[in-house]
MDAnalysis code that builds the backbone (N, CA, C; Angstrom):
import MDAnalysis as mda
import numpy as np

u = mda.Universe.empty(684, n_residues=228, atom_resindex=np.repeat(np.arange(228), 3), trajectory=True)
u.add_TopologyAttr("name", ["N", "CA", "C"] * 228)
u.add_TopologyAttr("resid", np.arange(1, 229))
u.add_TopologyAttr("resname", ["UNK", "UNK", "UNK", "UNK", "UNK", "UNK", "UNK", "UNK", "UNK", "UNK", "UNK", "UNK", "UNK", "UNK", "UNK", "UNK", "UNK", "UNK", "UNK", "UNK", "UNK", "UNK", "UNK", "UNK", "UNK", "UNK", "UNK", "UNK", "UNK", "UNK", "UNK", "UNK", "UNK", "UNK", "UNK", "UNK", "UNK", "UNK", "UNK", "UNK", "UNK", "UNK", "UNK", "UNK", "UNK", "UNK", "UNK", "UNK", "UNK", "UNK", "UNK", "UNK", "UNK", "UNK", "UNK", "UNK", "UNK", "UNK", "UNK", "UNK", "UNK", "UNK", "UNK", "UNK", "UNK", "UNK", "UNK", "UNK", "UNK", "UNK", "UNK", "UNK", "UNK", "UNK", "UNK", "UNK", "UNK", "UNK", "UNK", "UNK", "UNK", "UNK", "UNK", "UNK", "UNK", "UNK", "UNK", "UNK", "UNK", "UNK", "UNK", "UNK", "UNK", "UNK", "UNK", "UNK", "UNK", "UNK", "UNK", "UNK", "UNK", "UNK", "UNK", "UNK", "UNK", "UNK", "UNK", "UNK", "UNK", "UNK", "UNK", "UNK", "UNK", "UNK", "UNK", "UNK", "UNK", "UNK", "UNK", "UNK", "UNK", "UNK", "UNK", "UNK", "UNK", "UNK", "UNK", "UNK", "UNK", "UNK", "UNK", "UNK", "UNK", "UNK", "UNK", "UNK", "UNK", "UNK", "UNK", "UNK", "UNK", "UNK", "UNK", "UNK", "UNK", "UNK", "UNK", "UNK", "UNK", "UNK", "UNK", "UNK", "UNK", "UNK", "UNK", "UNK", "UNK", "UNK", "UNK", "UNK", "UNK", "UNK", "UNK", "UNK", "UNK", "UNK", "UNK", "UNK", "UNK", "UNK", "UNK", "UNK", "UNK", "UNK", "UNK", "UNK", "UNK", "UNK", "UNK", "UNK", "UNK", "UNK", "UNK", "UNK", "UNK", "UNK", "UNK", "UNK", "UNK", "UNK", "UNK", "UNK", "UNK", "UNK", "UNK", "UNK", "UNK", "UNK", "UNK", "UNK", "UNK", "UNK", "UNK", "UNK", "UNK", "UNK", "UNK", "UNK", "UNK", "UNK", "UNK", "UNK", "UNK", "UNK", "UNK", "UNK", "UNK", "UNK", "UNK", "UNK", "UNK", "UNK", "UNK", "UNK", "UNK", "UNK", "UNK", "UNK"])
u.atoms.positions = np.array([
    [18.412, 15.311, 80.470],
    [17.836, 15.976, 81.631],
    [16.514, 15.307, 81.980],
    [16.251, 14.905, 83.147],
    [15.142, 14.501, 83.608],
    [14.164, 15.289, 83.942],
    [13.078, 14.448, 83.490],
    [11.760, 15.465, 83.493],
    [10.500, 14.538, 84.183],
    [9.611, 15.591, 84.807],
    [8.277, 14.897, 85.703],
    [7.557, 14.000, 84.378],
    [6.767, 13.301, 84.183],
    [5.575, 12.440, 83.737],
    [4.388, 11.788, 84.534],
    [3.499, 12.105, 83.837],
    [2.329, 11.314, 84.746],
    [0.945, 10.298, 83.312],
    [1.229, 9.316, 84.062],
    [0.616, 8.481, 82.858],
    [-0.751, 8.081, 83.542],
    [-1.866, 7.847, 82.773],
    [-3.270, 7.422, 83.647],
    [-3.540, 6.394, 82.883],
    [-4.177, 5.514, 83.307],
    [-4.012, 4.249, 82.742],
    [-5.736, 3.541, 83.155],
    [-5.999, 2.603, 82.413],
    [-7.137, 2.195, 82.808],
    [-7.295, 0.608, 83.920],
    [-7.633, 0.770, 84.841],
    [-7.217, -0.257, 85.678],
    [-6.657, -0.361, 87.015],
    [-6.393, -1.206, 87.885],
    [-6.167, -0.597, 89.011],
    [-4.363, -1.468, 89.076],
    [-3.213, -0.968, 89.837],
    [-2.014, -1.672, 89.531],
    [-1.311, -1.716, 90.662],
    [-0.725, -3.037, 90.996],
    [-0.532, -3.239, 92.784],
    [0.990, -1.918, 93.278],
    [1.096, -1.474, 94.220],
    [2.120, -0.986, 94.184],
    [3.585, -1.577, 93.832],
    [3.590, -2.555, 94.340],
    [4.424, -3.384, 94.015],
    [5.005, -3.293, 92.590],
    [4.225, -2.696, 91.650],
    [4.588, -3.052, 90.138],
    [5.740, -1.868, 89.874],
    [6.003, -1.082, 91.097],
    [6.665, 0.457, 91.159],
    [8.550, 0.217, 90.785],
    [9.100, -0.770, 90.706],
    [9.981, -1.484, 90.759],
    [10.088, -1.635, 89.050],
    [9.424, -2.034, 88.771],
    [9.064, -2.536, 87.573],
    [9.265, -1.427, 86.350],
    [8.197, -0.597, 86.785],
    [7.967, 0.446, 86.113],
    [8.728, 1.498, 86.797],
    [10.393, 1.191, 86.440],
    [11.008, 1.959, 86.978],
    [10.968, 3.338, 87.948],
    [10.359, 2.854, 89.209],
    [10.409, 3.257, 90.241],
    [9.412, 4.541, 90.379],
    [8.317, 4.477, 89.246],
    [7.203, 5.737, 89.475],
    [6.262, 5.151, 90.476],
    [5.510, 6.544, 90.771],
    [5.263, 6.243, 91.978],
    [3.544, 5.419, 91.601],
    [2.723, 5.049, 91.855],
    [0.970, 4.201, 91.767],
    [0.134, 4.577, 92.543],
    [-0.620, 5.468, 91.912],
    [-1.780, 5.670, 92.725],
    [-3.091, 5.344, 91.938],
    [-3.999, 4.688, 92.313],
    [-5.104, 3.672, 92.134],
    [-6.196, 4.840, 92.614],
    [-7.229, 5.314, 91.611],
    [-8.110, 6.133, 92.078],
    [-9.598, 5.569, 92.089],
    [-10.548, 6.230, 92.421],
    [-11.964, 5.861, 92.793],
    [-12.705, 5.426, 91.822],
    [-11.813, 6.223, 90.633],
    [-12.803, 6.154, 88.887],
    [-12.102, 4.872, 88.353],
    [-11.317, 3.742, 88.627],
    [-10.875, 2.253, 88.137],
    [-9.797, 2.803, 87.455],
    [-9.159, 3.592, 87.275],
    [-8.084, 4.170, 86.583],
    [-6.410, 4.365, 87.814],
    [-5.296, 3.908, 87.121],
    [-4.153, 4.046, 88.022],
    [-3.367, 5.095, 87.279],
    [-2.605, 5.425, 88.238],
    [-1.567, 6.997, 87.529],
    [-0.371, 6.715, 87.959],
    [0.789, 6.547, 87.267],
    [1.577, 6.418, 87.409],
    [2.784, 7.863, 87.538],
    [3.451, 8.219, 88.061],
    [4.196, 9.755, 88.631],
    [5.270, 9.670, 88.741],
    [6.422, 10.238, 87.877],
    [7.247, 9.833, 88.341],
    [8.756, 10.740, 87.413],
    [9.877, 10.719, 87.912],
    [10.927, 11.765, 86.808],
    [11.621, 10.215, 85.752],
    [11.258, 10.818, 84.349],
    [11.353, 9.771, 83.042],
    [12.982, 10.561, 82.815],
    [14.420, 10.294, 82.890],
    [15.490, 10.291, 82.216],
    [15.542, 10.713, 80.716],
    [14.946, 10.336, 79.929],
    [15.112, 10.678, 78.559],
    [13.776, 10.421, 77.479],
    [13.602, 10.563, 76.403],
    [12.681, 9.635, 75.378],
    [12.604, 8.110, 75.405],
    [13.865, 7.548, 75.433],
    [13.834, 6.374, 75.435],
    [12.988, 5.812, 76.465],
    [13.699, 6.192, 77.600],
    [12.970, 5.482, 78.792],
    [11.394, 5.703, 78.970],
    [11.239, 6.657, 78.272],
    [9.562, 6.845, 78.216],
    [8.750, 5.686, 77.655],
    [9.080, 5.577, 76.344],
    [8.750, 4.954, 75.465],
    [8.764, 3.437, 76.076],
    [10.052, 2.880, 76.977],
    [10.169, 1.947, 77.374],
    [8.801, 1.551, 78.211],
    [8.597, 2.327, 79.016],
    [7.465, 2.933, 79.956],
    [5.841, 2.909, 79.164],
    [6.333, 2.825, 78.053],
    [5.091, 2.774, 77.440],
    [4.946, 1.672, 76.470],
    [5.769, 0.854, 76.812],
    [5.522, -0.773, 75.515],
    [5.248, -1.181, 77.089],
    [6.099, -0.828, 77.496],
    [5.394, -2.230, 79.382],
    [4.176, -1.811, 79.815],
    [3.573, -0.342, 79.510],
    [1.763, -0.799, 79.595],
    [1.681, -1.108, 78.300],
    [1.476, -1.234, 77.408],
    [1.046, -2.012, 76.489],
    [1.230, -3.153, 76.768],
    [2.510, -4.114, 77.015],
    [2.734, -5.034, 77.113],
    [2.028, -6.063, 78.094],
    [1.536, -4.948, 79.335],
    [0.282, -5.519, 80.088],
    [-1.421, -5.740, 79.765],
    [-1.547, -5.023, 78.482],
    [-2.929, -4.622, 77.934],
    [-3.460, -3.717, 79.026],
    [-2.739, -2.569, 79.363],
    [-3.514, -1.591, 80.286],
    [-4.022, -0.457, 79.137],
    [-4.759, -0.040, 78.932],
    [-5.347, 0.467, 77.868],
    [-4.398, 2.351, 78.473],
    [-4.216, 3.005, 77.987],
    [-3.747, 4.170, 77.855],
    [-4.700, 5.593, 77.882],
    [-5.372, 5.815, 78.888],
    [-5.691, 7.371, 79.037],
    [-5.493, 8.397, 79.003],
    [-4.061, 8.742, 79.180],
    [-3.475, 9.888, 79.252],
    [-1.944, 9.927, 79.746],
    [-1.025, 10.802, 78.928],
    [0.058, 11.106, 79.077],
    [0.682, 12.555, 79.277],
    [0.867, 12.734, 80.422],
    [1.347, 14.444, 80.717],
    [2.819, 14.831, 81.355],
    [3.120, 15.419, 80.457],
    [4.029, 15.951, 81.021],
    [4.379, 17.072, 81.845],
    [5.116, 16.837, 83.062],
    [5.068, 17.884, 83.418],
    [6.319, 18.339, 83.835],
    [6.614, 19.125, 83.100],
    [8.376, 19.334, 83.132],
    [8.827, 20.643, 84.058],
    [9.600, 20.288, 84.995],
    [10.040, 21.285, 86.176],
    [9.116, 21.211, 86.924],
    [8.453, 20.126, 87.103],
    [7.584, 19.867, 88.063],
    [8.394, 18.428, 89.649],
    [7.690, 18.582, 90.525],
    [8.115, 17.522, 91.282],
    [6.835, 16.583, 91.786],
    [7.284, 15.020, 91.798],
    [6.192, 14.021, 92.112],
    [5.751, 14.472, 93.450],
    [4.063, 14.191, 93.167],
    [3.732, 14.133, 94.207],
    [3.895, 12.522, 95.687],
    [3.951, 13.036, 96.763],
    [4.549, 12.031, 97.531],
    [3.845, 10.299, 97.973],
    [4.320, 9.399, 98.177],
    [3.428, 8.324, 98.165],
    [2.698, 8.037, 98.760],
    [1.401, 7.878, 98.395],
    [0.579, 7.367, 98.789],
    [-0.753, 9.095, 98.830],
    [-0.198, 10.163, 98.193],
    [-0.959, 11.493, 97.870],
    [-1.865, 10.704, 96.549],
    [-2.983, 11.631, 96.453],
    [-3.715, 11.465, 95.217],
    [-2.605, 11.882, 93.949],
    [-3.014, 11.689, 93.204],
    [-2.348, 12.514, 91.721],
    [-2.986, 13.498, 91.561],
    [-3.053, 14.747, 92.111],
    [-3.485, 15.906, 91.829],
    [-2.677, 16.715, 90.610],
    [-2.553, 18.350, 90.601],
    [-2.032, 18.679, 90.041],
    [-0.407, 19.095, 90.355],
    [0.304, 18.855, 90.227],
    [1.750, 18.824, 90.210],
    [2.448, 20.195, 91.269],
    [3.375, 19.940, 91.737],
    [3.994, 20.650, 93.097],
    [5.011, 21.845, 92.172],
    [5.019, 22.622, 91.760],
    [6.631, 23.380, 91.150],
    [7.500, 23.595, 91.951],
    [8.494, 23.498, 90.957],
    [9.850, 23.250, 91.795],
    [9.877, 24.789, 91.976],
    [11.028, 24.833, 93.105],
    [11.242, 25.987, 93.939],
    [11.935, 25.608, 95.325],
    [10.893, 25.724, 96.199],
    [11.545, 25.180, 97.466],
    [11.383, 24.108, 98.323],
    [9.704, 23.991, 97.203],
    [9.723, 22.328, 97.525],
    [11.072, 21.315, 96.919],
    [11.500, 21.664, 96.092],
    [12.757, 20.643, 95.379],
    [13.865, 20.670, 96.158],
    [14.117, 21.797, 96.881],
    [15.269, 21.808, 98.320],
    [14.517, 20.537, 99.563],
    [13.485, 20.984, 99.544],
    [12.720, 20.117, 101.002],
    [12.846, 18.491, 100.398],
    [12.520, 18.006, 98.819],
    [12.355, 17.099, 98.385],
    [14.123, 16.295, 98.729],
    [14.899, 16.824, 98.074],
    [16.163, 16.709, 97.966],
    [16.924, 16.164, 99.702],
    [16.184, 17.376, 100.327],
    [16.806, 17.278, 101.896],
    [16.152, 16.204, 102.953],
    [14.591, 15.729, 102.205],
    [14.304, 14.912, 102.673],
    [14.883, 13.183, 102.122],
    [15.358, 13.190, 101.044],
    [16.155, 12.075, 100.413],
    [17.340, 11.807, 100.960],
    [18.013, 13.109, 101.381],
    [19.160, 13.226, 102.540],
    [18.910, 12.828, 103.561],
    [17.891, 13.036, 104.507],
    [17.547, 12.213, 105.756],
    [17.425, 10.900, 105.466],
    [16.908, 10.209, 104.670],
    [16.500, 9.159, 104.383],
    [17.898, 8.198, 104.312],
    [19.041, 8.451, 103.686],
    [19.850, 8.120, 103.090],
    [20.829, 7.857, 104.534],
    [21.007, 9.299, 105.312],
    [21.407, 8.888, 106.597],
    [21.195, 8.074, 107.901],
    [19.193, 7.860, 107.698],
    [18.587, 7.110, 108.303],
    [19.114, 5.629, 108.255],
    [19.161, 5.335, 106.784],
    [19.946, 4.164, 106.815],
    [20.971, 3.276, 107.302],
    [21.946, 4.007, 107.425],
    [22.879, 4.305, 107.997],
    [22.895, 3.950, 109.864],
    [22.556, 4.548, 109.947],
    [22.027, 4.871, 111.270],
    [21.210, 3.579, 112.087],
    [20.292, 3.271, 111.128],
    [19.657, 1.498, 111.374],
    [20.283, 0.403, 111.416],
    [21.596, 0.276, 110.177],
    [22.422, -0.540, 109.908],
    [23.402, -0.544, 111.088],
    [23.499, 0.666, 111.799],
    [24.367, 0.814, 113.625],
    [23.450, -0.166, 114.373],
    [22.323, 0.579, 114.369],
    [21.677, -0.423, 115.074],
    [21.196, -1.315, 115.130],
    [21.061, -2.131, 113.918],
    [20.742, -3.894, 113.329],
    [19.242, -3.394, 113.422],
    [18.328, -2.760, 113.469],
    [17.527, -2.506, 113.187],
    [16.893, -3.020, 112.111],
    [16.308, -4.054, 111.786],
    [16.313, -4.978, 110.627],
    [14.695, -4.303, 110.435],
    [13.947, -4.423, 111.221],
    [12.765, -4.109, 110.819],
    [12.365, -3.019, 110.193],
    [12.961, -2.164, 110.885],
    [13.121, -0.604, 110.406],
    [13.439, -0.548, 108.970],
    [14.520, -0.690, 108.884],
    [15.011, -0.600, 107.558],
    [14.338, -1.146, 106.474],
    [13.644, -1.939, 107.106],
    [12.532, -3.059, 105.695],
    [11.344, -1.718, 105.174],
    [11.106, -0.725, 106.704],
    [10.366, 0.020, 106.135],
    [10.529, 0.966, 105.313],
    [12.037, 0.954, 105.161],
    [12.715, 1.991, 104.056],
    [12.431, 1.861, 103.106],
    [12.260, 0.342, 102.129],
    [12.729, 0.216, 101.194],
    [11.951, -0.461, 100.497],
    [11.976, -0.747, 99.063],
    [10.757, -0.579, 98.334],
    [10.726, -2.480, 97.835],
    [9.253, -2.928, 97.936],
    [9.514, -4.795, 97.564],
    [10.408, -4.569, 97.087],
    [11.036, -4.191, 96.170],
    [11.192, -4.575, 95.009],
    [13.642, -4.092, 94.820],
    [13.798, -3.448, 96.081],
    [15.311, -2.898, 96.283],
    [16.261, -3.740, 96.060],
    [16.976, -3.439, 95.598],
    [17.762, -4.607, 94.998],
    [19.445, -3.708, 95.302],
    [20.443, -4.781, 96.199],
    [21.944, -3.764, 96.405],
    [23.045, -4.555, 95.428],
    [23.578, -4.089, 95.238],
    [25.027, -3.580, 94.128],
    [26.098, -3.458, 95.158],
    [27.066, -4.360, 95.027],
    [28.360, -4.503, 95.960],
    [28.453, -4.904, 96.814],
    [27.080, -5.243, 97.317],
    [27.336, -6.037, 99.083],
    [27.183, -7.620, 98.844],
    [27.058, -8.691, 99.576],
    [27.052, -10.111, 99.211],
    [26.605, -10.498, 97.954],
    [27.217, -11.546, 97.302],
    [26.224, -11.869, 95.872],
    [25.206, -12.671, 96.477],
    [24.551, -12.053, 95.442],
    [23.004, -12.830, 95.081],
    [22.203, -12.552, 96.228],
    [21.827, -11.464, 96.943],
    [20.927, -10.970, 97.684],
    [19.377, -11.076, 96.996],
    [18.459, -11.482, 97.461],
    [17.166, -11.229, 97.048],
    [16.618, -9.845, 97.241],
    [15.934, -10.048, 96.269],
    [14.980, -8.111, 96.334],
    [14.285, -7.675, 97.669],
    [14.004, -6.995, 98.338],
    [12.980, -6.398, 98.829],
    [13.978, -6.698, 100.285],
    [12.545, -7.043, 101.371],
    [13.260, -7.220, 102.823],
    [13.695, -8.648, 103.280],
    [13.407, -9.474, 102.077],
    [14.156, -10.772, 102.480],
    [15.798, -10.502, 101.948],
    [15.906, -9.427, 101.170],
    [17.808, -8.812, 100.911],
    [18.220, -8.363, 102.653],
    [17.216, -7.551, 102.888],
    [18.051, -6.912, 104.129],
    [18.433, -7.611, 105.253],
    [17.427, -8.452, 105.253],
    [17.246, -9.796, 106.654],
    [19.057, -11.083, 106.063],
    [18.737, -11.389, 104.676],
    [20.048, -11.663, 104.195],
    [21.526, -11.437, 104.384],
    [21.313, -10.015, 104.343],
    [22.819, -9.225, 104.053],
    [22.775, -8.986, 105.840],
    [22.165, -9.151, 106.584],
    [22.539, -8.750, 107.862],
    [23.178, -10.292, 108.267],
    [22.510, -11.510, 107.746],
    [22.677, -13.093, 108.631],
    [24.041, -13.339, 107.708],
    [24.287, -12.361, 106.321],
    [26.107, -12.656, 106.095],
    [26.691, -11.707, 106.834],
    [26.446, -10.737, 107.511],
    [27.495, -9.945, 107.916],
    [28.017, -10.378, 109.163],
    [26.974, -11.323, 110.093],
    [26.761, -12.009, 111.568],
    [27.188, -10.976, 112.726],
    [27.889, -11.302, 113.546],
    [28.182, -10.918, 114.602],
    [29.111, -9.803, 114.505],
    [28.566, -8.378, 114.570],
    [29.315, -7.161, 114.439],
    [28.939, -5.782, 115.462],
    [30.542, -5.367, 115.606],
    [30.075, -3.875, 116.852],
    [30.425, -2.754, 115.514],
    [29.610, -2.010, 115.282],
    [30.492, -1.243, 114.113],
    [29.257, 0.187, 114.346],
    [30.361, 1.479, 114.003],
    [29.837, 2.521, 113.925],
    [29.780, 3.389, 112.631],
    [29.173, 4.075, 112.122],
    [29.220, 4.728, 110.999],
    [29.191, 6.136, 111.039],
    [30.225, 7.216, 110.187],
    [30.146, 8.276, 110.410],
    [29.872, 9.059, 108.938],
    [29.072, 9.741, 109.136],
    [28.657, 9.678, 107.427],
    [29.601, 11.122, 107.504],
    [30.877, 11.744, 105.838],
    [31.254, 12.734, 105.881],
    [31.015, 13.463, 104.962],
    [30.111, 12.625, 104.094],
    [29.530, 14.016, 103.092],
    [28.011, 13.371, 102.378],
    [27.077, 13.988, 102.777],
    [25.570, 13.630, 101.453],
    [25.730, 14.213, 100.456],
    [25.404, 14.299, 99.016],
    [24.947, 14.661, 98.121],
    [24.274, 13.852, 97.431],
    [22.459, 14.767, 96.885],
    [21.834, 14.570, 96.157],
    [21.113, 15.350, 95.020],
    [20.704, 14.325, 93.988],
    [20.581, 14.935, 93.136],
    [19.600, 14.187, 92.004],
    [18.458, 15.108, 91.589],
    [17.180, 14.078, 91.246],
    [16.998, 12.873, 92.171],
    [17.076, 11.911, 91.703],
    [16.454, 10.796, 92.371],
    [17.799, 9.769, 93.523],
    [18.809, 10.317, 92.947],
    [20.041, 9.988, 93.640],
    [20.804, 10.664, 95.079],
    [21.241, 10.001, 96.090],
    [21.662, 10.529, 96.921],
    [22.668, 9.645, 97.388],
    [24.011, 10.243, 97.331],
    [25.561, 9.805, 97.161],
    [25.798, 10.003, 98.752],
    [26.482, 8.781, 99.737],
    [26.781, 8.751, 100.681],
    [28.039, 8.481, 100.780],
    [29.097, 9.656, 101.294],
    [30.109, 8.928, 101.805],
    [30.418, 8.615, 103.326],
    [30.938, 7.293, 103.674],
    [31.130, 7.148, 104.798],
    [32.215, 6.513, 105.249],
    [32.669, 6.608, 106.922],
    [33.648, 5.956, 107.494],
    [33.213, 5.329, 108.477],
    [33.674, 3.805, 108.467],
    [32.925, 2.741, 109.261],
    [34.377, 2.526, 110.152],
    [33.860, 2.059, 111.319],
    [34.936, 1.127, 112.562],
    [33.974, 0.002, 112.795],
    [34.561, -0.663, 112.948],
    [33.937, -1.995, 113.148],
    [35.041, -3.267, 114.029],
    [34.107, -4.489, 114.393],
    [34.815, -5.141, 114.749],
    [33.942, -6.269, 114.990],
    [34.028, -7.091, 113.774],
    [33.366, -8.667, 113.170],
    [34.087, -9.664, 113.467],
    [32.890, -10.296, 113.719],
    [33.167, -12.203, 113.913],
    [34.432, -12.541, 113.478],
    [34.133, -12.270, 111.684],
    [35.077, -12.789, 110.529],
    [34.471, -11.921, 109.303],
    [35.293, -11.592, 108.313],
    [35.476, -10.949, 107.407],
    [36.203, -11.678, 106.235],
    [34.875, -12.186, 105.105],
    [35.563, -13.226, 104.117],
    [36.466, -14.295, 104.071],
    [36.106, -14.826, 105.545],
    [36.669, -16.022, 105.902],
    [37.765, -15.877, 106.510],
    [38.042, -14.573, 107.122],
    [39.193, -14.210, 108.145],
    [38.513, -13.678, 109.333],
    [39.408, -14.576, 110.432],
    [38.728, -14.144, 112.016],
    [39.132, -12.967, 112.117],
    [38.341, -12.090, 112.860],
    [38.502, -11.113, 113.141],
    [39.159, -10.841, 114.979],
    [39.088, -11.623, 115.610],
    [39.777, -11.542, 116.998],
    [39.696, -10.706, 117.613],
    [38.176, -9.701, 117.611],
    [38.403, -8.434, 118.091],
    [39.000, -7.456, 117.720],
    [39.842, -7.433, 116.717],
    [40.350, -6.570, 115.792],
    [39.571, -5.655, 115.050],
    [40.058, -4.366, 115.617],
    [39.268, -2.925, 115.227],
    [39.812, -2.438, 113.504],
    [38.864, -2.460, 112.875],
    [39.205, -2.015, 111.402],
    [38.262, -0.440, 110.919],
    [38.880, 0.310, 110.391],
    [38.394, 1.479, 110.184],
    [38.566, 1.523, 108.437],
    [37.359, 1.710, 107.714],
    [37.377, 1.644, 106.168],
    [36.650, 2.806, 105.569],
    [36.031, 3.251, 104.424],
    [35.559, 4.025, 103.511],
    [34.723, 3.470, 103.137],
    [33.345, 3.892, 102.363],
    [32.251, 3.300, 101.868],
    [31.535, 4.500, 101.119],
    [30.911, 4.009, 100.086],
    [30.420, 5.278, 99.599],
    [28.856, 4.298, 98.541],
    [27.640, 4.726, 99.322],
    [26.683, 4.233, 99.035],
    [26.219, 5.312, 97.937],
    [25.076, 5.039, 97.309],
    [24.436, 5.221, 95.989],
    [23.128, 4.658, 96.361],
    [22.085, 5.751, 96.861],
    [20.617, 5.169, 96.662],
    [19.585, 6.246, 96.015],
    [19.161, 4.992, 95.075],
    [17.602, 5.675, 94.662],
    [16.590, 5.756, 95.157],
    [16.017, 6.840, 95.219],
    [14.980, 6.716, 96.559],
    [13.576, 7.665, 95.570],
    [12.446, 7.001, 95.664],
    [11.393, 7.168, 94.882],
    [10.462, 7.363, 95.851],
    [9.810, 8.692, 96.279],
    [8.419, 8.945, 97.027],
    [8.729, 7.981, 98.265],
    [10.332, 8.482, 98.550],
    [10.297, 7.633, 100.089],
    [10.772, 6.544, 100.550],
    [10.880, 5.724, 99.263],
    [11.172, 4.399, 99.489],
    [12.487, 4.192, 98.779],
    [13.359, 3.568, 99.209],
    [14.595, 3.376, 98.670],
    [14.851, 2.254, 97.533],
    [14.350, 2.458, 95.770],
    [14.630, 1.269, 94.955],
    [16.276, 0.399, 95.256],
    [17.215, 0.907, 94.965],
    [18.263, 0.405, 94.605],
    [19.190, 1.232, 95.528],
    [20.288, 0.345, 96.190],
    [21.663, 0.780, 97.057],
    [23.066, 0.419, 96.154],
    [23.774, 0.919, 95.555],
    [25.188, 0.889, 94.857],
    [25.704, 0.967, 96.185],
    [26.910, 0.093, 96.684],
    [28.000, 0.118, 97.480],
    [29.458, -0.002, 97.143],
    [30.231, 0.845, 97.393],
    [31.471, 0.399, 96.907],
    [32.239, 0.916, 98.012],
    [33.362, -0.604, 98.779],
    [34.122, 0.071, 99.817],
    [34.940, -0.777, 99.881],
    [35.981, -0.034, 101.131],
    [37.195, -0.636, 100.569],
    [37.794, -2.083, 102.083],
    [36.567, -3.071, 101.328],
    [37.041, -4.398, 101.880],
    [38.421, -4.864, 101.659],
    [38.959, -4.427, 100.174],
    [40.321, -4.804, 100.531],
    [41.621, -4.601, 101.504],
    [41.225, -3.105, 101.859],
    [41.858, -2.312, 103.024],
    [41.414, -3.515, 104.108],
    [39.978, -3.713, 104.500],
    [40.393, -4.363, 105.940],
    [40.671, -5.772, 105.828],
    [40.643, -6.134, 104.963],
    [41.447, -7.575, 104.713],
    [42.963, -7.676, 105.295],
    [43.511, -6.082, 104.809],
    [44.921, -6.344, 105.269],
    [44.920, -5.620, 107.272],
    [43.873, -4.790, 107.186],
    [43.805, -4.655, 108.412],
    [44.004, -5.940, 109.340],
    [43.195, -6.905, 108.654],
    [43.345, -8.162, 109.770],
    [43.827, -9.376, 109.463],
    [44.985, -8.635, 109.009],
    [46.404, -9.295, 108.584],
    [46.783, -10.197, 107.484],
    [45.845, -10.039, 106.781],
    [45.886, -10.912, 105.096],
    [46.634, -10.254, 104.406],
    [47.597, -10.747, 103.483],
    [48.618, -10.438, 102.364],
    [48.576, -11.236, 100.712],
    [48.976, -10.464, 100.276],
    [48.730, -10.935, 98.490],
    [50.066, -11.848, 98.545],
    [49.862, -13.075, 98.393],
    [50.992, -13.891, 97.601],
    [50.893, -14.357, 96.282],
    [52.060, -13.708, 95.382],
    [52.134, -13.819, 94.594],
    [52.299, -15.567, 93.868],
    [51.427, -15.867, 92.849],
    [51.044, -16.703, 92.415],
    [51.994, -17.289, 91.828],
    [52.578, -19.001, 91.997],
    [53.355, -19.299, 91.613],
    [53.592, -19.500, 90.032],
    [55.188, -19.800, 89.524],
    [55.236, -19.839, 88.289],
    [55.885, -20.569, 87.930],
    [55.071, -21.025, 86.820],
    [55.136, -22.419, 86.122],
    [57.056, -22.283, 85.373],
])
């Protein structure tokens, strides 16, 4: 079960390092000290969390837990901690907007936009190999997808802690699709995204959909491999 943590640290630490330090949130205060905020998964991962400041020589001030608590949002001071209640519905429902927003940008090639979603450091799972992190991935994965009319209909959100599960149904109609022309040919598929989204910003996108379906949509077939 996941639980709040807040670590204070001596030093100041770029946001950027939020990626790193698995996706807590950095806030840099007036007294030279940074705080790190964020929901820790288990012991382990704590601990992990705590050889990588060591491992930086950030000297260690303080470690709190705060369990059934929710992070405060990015770029807030580190005050004292929000309880869950109905902020954790608003938290949750705002991870839901976020998740659909996406969505919604990717209709509209909105490249810029979307960069503001997402955190340096986002890294996607299932879409082209070898995407780079941050917004040179998104600018990427849009110049492989090229020339596309496609709509998205999202038919179910769910989230939960730091996760928010998208399923969706896309129509589309691409250039080419893995080296098959597409000719104007309308393809309708399934997709079901997976994002982590930390104080706003989206770390990591899981995709899994079913490219093989429109492969045969636009008329590709399995031939069986000859035998020796």
């Amino acid at each position: 079960m996941s639980d709040m943590y807040q670590i204070r640290v001596k030093g100041h630490l770029d946001r950027q390092w939020s990626g790193w330090f698995d996706g807590m949130l950095i806030s840099n205060e007036a007294s030279g000290e940074a705080v790190l905020s964020g929901m820790v998964i288990d012991q382990a991962a704590l601990c992990g969390l705590l050889v990588k400041i060591r491992d930086l020589g950030l000297p260690l001030m303080a470690l709190n837990h705060l369990s059934n608590r929710v992070a405060p949002s990015r770029g807030a001071s580190a005050g004292p901690a929000v309880e869950r209640g109905a902020s954790t519905a608003v938290t949750l429902e705002d991870n839901k907007r976020i998740a659909r927003r996406f969505l919604e940008l990717v209709d509209a090639e909105a490249v810029e936009e979307l960069c503001t979603m997402i955190a340096p450091t986002w890294t996607m799972y299932g879409g082209p190999p070898n995407l780079p992190m941050g917004p040179a991935g998104i600018y990427e994965l849009f110049r492989a997808i090229g020339p596309i009319d496609q709509r998205w209909m999202v038919d179910d959100v769910i989230a939960e802690d730091d996760k928010v599960v998208v399923r969706a149904t896309n129509s589309c109609s691409q250039a080419s699709f893995f080296g098959i022309e597409g000719h104007g040919t309308w393809q309708t598929f399934t997709a079901t995204f997976i994002h982590r989204i930390v104080g706003g910003k989206i770390l990591t996108t899981w995709r899994n959909a079913d490219d093989l379906g429109r492969l045969f949509q636009l008329g590709a077939h399995i031939v069986p491999g000859a035998t020796s």
